[in-house]
C-alpha positions as CSV (number, residue, x, y, z in Angstrom):
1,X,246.9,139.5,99.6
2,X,246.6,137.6,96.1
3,X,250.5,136.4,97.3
4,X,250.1,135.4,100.5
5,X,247.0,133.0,98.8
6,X,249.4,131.6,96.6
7,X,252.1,130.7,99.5
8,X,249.5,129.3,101.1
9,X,248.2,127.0,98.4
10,X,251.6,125.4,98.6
11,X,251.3,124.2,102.0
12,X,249.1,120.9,102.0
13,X,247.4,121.2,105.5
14,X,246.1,124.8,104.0
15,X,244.8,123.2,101.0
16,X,242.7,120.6,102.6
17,X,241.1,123.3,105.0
18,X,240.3,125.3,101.8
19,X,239.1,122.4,99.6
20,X,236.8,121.3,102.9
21,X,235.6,124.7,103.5
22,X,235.0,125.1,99.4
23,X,232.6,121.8,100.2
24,X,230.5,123.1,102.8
25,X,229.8,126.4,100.9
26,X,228.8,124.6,97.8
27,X,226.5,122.7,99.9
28,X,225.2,125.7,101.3
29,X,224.6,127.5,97.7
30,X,222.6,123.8,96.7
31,X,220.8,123.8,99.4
32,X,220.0,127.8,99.3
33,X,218.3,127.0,95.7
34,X,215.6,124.1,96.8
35,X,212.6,125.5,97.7
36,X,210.4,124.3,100.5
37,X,207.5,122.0,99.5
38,X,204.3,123.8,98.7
39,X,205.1,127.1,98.1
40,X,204.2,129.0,95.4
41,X,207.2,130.6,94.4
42,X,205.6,132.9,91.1
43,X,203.3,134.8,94.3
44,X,206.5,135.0,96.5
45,X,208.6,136.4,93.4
46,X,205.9,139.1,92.4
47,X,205.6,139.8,96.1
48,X,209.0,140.5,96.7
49,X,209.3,142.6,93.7
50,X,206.9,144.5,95.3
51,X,209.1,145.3,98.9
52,X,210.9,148.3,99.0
53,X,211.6,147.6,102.4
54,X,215.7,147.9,103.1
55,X,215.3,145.5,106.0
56,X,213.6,142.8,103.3
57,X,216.1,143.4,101.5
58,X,218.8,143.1,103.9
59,X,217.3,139.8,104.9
60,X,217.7,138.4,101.4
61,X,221.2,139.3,100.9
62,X,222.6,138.0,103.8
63,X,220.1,134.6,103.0
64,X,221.8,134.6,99.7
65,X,218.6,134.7,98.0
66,X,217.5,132.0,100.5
67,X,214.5,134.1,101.7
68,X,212.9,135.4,98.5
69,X,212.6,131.6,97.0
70,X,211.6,130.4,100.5
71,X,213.7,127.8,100.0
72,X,215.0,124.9,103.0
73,X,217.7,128.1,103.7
74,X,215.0,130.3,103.6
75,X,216.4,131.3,107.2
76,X,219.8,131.2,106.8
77,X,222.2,132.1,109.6
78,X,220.1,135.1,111.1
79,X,218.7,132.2,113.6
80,X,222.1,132.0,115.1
81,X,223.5,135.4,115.2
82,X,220.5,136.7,117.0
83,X,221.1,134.1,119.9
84,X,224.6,134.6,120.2
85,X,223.8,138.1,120.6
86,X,221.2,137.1,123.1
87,X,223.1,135.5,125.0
88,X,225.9,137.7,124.7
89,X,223.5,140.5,126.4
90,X,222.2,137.9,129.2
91,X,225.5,137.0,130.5
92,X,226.2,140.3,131.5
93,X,222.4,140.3,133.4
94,X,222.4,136.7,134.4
95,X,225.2,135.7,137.1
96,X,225.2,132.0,136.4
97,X,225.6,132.6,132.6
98,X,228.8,135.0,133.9
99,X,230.3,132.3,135.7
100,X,229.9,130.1,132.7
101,X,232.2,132.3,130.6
102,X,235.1,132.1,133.2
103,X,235.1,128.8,133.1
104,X,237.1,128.5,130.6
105,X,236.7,125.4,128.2
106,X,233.8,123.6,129.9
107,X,232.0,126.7,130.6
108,X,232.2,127.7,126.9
109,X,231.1,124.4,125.8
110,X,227.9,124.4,128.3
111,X,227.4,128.4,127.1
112,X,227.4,127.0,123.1
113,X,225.2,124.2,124.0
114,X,222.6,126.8,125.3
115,X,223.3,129.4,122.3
116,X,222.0,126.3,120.0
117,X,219.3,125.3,121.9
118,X,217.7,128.8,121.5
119,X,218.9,129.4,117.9
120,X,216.3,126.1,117.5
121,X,214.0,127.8,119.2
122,X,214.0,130.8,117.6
123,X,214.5,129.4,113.7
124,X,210.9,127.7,114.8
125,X,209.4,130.8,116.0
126,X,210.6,132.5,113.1
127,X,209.1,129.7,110.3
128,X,206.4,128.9,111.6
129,X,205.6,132.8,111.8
130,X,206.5,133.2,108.4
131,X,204.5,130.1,107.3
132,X,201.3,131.3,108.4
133,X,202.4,135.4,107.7
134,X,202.4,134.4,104.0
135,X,199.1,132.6,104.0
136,X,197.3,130.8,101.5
137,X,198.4,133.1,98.2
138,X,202.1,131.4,98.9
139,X,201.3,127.8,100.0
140,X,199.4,125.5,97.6
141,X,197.3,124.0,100.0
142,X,197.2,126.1,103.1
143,X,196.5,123.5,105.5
144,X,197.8,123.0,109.3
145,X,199.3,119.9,108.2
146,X,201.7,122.1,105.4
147,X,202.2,124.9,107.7
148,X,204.2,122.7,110.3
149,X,205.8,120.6,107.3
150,X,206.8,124.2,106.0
151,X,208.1,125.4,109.3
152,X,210.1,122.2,110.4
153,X,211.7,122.1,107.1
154,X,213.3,125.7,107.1
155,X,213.8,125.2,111.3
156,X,216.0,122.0,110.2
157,X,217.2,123.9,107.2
158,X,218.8,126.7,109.8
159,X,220.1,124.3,112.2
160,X,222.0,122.6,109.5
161,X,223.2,125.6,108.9
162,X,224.6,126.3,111.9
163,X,226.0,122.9,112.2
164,X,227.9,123.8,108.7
165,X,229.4,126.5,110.1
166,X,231.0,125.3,113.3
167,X,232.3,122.7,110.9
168,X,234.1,125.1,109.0
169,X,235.2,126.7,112.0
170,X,236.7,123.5,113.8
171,X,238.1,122.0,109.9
172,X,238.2,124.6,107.4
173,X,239.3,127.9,107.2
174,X,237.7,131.5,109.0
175,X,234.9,131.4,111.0
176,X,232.5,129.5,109.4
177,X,229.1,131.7,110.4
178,X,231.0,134.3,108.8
179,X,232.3,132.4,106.1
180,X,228.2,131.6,104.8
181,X,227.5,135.0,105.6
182,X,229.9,136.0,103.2
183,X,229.4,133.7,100.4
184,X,225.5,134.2,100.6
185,X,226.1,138.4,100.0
186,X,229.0,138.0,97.4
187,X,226.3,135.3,95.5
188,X,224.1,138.6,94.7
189,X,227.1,140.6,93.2
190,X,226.8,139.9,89.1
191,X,223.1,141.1,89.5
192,X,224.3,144.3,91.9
193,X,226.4,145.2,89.0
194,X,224.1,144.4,86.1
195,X,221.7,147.2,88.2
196,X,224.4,149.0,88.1
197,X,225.0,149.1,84.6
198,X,221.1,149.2,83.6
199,X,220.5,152.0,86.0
200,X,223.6,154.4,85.1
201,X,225.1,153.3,81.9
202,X,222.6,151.5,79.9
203,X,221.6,153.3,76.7
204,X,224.2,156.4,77.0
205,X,226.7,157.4,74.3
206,X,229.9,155.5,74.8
207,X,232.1,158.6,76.0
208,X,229.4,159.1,78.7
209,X,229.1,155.4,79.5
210,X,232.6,155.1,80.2
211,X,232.9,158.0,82.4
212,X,229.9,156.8,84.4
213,X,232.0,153.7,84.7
214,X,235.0,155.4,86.2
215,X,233.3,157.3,88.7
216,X,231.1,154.5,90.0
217,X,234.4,152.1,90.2
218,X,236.1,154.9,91.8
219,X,233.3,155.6,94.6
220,X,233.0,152.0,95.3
221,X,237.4,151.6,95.7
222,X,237.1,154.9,97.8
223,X,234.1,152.9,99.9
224,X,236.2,149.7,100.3
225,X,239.1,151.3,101.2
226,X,237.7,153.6,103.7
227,X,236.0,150.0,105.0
228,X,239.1,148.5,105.4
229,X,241.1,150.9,107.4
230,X,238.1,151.3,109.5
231,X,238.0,147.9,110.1
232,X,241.6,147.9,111.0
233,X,242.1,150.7,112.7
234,X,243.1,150.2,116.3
235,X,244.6,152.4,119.3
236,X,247.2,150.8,121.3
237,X,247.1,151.8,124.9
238,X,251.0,151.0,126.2
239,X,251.2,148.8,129.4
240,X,254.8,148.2,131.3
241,X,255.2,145.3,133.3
242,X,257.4,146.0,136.4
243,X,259.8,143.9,137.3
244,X,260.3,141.8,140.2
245,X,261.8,138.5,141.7
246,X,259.8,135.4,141.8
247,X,262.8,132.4,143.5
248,X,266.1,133.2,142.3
249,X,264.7,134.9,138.8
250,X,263.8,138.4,138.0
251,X,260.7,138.6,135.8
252,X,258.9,141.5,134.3
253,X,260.0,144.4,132.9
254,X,258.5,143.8,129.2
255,X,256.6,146.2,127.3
256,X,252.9,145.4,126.7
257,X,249.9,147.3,124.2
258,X,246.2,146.6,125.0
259,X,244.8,147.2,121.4
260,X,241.4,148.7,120.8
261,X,240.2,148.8,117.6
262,X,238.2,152.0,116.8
263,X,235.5,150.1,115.2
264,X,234.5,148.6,118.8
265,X,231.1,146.9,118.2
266,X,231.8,145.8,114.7
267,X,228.5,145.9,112.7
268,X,226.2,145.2,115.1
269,X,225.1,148.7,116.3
270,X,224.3,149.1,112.0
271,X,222.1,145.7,112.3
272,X,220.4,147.3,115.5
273,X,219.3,150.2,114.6
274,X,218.0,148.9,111.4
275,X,216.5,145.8,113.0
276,X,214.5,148.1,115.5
277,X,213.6,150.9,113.0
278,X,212.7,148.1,110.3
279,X,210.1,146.3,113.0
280,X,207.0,148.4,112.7
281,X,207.0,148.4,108.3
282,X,207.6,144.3,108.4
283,X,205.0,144.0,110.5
284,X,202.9,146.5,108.2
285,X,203.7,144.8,105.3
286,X,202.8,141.6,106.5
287,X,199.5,142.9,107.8
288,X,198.6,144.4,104.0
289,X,198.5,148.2,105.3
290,X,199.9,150.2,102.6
291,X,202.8,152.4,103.5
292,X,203.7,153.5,100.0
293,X,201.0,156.5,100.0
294,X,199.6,156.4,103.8
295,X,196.6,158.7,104.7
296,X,197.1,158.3,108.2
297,X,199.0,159.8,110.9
298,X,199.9,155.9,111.5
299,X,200.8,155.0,108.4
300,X,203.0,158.5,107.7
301,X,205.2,157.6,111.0
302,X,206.1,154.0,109.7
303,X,206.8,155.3,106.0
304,X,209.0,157.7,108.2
305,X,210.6,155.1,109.8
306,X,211.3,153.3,106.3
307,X,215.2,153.9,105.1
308,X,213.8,154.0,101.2
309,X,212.1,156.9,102.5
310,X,214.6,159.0,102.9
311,X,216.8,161.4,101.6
312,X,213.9,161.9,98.7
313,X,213.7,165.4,97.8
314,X,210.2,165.2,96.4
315,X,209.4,163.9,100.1
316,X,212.2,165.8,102.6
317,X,209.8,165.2,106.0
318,X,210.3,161.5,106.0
319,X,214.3,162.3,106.4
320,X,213.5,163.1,109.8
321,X,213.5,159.3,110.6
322,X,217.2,159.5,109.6
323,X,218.2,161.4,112.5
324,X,216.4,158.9,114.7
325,X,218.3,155.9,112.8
326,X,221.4,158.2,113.3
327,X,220.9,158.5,117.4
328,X,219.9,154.6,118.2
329,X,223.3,154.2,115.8
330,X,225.3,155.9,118.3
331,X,223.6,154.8,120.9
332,X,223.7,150.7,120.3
333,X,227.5,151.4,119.4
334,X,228.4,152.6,123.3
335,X,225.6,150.2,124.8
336,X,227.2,147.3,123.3
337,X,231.2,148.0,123.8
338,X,229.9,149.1,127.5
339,X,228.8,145.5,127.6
340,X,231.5,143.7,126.0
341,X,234.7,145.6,127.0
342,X,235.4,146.1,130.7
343,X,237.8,148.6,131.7
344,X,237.5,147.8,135.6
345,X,238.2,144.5,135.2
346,X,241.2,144.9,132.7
347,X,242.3,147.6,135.2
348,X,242.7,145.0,137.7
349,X,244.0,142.2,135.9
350,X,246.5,144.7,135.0
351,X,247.5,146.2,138.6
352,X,247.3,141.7,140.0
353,X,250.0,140.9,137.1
354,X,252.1,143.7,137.7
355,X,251.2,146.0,135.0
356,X,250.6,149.9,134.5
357,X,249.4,152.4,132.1
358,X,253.0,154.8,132.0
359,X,252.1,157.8,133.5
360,X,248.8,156.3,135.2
361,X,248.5,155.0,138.5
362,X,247.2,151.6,139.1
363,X,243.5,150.7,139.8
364,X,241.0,153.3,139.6
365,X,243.1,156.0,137.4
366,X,243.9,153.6,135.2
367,X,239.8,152.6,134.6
368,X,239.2,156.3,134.3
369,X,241.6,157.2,131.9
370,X,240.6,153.4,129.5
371,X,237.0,154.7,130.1
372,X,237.8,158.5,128.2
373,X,240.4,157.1,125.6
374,X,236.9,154.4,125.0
375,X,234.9,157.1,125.0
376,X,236.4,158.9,122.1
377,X,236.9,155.8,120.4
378,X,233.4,154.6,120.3
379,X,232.8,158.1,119.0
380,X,234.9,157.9,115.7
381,X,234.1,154.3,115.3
382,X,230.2,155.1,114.9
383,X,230.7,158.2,112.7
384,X,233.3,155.9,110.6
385,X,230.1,153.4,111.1
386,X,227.5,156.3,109.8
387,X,229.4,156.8,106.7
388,X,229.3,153.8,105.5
389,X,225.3,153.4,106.2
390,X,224.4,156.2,104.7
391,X,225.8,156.5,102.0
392,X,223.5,153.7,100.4
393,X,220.3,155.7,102.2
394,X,221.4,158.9,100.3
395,X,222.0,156.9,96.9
396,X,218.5,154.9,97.5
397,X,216.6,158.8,97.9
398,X,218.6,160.0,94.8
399,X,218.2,157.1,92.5
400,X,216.6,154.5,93.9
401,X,219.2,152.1,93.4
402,X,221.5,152.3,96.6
403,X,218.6,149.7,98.0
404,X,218.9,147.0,95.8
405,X,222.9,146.5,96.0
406,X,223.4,144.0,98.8
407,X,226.8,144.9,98.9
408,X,226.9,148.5,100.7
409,X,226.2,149.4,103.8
410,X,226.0,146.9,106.4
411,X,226.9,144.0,104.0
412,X,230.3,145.7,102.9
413,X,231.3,146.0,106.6
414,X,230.7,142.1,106.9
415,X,232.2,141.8,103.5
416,X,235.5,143.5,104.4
417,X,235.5,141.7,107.9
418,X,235.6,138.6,107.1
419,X,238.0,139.0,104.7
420,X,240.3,140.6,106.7
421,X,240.2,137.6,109.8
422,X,240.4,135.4,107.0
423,X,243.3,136.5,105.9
424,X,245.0,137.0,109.0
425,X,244.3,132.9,110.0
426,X,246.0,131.9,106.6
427,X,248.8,134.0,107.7
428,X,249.2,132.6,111.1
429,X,248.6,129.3,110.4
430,X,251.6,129.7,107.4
431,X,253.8,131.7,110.5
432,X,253.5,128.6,112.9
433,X,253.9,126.1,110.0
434,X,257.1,128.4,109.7
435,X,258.2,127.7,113.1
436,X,257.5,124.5,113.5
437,X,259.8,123.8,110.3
438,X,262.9,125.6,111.9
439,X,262.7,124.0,114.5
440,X,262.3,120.3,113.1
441,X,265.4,121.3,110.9
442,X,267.0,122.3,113.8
C-alpha cells in the first residue's frame, strides 16, 4: 500500500486530485471547530461528559467532534446518508423512482437532485430539533429568533457539507461522503489512544506497562486484519457465455464471474440496529428521565436497550438487550441485500445475453441456486459483522472504555472501507494512465 502511494505521487494528474481533496478536508476540519452563534459550549461540554449513550457517542465520532461543540458541522454528513438510504428503500416501493434508476444518466441525475432536496429537509428537521431539544441551559438567549438562526446555520452547515463531498467525488480522490466520514473518525484517534494508555497502562511498573502495550496493539492488528479480509472477501459465482454467430462473426464463448462480496450490506445493518435500539434512550435523555439507576419498569427496558449496559457483570439482566441487537443485526443484513441485490433480474440478464451458471439451467434454477449461495453468504457476512460490533460492547461492560474509542466497531468497518476503495481508484487510475502511455508510445 505505502508503494503504490508513492508511484502514485509521481504521476501529476494524481497529485492535483490529492492536493484538491487535501483542501476540501482541511476546510471541513475548520469548519468542524466554529461553533454556532449563541451556544453555550461549557453546558454542552459538561453535558456531554455526562452521556454514556454509544449512539451519542457514535454521532460525535463520525461528526468529528462536530456535534459535541455544536459547531456550523454540528450535523455533519449523517443528513445525507440517511436520504440516500431513504431513497434507496423507496425506489424499490415507489415505481417512478424505479424507472428513474434505469434511466441511466438523466435518471440518476433527477434521482440525486431528489436525494438533496430531502437531505435539506431532513438537516432542518434535525437542527431545529436539536435547537429547541437543548433549550435555554445551551443557548445564551433562548429566543425564537436564535432558535432559527441556530437551526439554518447547522442546516447550511450540512448542505455544504454535502456539496464538499460530491466535489471530492467529481475532482479529487475516493468518494468524497466517505472521504469526510473518514477524516472526521481518524480526527478522534490521538485522544482514543491517550484513553488507552490512561485506562490500561498509566501508573503500572514498566515490565507491566509494556506487556499491556503488546497485547492491546496486538488485539487491535488482529481487529484490523480480520476487518479487512472481511471487507474483501467475495464469492465468485462462474458464468460461461455461449457462443454464437451474430453476421459473419462468432461471438461468445468467454468466461465470466458475478462476484459477491460476503460482506453484502456493508455497515449499514450495524448503523440500523444501533440507530433503532439507540431511539428510545436519545429521546430519554433529551427528555431529563434518568436511565442510569431507573425505578421503573419503563426506565429498566430503555437502560436494557442501552449498549453501555451490557455485558456488565455486576448488572447481567440488561445483556438481554444484546440478543435483541444481535436479531435486528441479522435481520437488517438480509432485508437490505434482499433490496439491493436481485437474483431474478441478474438471472435474466444472464439467460437475454447468452449466459449460464455451469451446471445450472437458465432462468429459474439459476435464481434459485443465486438465492441459497446469497443466503449463506448474508449469513457469514453478519456473523463476520457481529464480531466486529461486539467486541467494543464486551470491552465497554468489562472496562468501560470500549465506548469511548471511536474507532471500533462500526467506525473501524467505515475506517477499513474507505480505505480499501480508495486505494483501489489510485490503482486504476495509475492502470489506465498505464495504458494510455503504451499506446501514445505506440
Amino acid at each position: 500500500m505505502f508503494k503504490t502511494f508513492l508511484n502514485a505521487l509521481n504521476i501529476k494528474e494524481i497529485r492535483r486530485k490529492l492536493g484538491f481533496t487535501l483542501l476540501m478536508v482541511l476546510i471541513v476540519r475548520i469548519g468542524s471547530q466554529i461553533p454556532s452563534p449563541g451556544i453555550n459550549t461549557a453546558y454542552l461540554e459538561a453535558w456531554w461528559q455526562n452521556q454514556t449513550n454509544s449512539a451519542f457517542n457514535f454521532f460525535s465520532s463520525i461528526t468529528g467532534t462536530s456535534l459535541t461543540q455544536m459547531s456550523i458541522f454540528a450535523l455533519g454528513i449523517s443528513p445525507y446518508i440517511t436520504s440516500s438510504i431513504i431513497i434507496e428503500l423507496l425506489t424499490i416501493a415507489i415505481p417512478r423512482l424505479e424507472e428513474l434508476r434505469r434511466e441511466g444518466e438523466d435518471g440518476r441525475k433527477k434521482i440525486t437532485q431528489i436525494t438533496r432536496a430531502l437531505t435539506v429537509g431532513l438537516a432542518l428537521l434535525q437542527s431545529v430539533s436539536m435547537a429547541i431539544g437543548f433549550g435555554s441551559n445551551y443557548i445564551t438567549n433562548y429566543t425564537w429568533y436564535n432558535v432559527i438562526a441556530i437551526a439554518v446555520i447547522m442546516t447550511a452547515g450540512s448542505t455544504v457539507l454535502m456539496w464538499i463531498g460530491e466535489q471530492i467525488t467529481q475532482k479529487g480522490i475516493g468518494n468524497g461522503i466517505s472521504i469526510i466520514l473518514l477524516v472526521n473518525i481518524i480526527d478522534q484517534l490521538p485522544n482514543d489512544l491517550v484513553t488507552l494508555f490512561t485506562t490500561f497502562c498509566a501508573n503500572k511498573p514498566i515490565a507491566l506497562m509494556v506487556l499491556i502495550a503488546v497485547f492491546i496493539c496486538a488485539l487491535l492488528f488482529a481487529l484490523i486484519y480480520y476487518t479487512v479480509k472481511l471487507q474483501g472477501g467475495e464469492r465468485r459465482i462462474p458464468v460461461q457465455y455461449a457462443k454464437k454467430i451474430q453476421g459473419r462473426k462468432m461471438v461468445g464463448g468467454q468466461s465470466s464471474n458475478i462476484p459477491i462480496k460476503v460482506n453484502t450490506a456493508g455497515v449499514i445493518p450495524v448503523i440500523f440496529a444501533a440507530s433503532l435500539m439507540s431511539i428510545p434512550s436519545i429521546i430519554a435523555a433529551f427528555a431529563g428521565i434518568n436511565t442510569t439507576n431507573p425505578t421503573g419498569i419503563g426506565g429498566k427496558i430503555i437502560k436494557g436497550l442501552s449498549q453501555s449496559s451490557w455485558c456488565n457483570p455486576k448488572e447481567p439482566i440488561y445483556t438481554i438487550g444484546l440478543l435483541v441487537y444481535i436479531v435486528l443485526l441479522v435481520f437488517f443484513a438480509y432485508f437490505y441485500t434482499s433490496i439491493t441485490f436481485n437474483p431474478i433480474e441478474i438471472a435474466d440478464n444472464m439467460k437475454k445475453q447468452g449466459g449460464f451458471i455451469p451446471g445450472i439451467r437458465p432462468g429459474k434454477p439459476t435464481s434459485d441456486y443465486m438465492n441459497g449461495v446469497l443466503n449463506y453468504i448474508i449469513f457469514i457476512g453478519a456473523i463476520g459483522l457481529l464480531i466486529i460490533a461486539v467486541i467494543p460492547i464486551i470491552l465497554t461492560g468489562l472496562t468501560g472504555v470500549g465506548n469511548s474509542l471511536s474507532f471500533l466497531g462500526t467506525s473501524l468497518i467505515i475506517i477499513v472501507g474507505v480505505i480499501l476503495e480508495t486505494i483501489k481508484q489510485v490503482e486504476s487510475m495509475m492502470t489506465v494512465r498505464y495504458y494510455k502511455g503504451f499506446l501514445s508510445e505506440d
